[in-house]
C-alpha positions in Angstrom: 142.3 -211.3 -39.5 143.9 -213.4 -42.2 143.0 -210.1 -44.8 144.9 -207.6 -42.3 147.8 -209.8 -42.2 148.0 -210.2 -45.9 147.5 -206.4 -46.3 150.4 -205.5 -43.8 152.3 -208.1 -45.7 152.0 -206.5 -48.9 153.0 -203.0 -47.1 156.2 -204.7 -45.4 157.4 -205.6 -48.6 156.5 -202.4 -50.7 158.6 -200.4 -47.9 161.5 -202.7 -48.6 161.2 -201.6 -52.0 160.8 -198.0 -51.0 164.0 -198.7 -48.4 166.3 -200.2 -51.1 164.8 -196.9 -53.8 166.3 -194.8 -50.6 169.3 -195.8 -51.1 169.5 -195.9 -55.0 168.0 -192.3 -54.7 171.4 -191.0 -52.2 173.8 -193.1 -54.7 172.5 -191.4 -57.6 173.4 -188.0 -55.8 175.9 -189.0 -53.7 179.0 -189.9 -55.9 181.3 -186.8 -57.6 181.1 -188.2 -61.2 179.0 -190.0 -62.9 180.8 -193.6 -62.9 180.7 -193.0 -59.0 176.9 -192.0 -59.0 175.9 -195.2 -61.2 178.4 -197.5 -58.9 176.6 -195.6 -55.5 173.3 -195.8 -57.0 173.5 -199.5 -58.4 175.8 -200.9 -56.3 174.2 -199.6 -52.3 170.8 -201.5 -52.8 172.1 -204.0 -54.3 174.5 -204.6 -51.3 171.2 -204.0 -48.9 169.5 -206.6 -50.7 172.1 -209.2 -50.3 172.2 -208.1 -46.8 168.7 -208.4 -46.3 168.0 -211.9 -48.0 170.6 -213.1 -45.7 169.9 -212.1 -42.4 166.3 -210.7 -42.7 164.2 -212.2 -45.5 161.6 -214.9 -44.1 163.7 -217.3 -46.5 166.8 -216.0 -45.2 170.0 -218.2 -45.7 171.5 -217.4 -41.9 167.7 -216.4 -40.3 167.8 -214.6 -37.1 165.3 -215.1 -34.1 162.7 -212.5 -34.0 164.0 -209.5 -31.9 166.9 -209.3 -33.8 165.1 -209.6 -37.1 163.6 -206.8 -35.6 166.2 -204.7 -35.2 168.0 -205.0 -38.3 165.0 -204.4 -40.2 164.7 -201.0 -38.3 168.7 -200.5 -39.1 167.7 -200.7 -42.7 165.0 -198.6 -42.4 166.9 -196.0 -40.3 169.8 -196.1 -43.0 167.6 -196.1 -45.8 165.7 -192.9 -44.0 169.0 -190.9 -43.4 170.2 -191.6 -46.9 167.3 -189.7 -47.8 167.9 -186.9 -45.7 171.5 -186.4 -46.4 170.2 -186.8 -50.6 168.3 -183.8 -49.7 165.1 -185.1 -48.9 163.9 -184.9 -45.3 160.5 -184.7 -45.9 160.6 -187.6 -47.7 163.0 -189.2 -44.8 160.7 -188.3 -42.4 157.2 -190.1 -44.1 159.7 -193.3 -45.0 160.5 -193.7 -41.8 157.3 -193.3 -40.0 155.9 -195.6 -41.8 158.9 -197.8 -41.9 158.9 -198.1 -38.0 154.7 -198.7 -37.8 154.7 -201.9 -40.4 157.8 -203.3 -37.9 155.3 -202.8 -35.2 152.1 -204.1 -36.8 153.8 -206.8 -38.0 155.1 -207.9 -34.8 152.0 -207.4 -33.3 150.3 -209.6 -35.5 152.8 -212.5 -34.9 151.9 -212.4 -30.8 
């Protein structure tokens, strides 16, 4: 048990990498010159990370109780998700966030 929960771990955390890539990835295509595309592209996951190591991080300096924890992270991933769409990318979208949503749920299912 102890093995699945550090495995699902280890996902969680490499799809918060792959959420915050998201949204470098729509910056990066998003602005209409290129000081706009490397302030877009820098400057959005940068932004979700502070937001996330505030609110969401299991060290998080203002932690939320678990259902809203919940939630925000699947705001993220939803966000991160339809910045890939709207970059072009929906297939991509559409994997990150299936897999986005399951790791919410096996987590939380291992915490009951």
């Amino acid at each position: 048990m102890v093995l699945l929960q550090g495995f699902i771990q280890g996902v969680f955390f490499l799809t918060e990498l792959a959420a915050l890539a998201g949204f470098g990835f729509w910056g990066f295509h998003a602005g209409a010159n290129t000081v706009m595309k490397v302030l877009l592209g820098i400057g959005t996951p940068l932004l979700v990370a502070v937001f996330w190591g505030m609110f969401v991080a299991p060290k998080a300096n203002y932690p939320v109780t678990p259902l809203p924890r919940a939630a925000l992270q699947a705001l993220v991933f939803g966000l991160s998700a339809w910045s890939l769409r709207a970059a072009g990318q929906p297939a991509l979208a559409l994997i990150f966030i299936v897999i986005a949503l399951a790791e919410v749920t096996l987590s939380y299912c291992m915490k009951l």
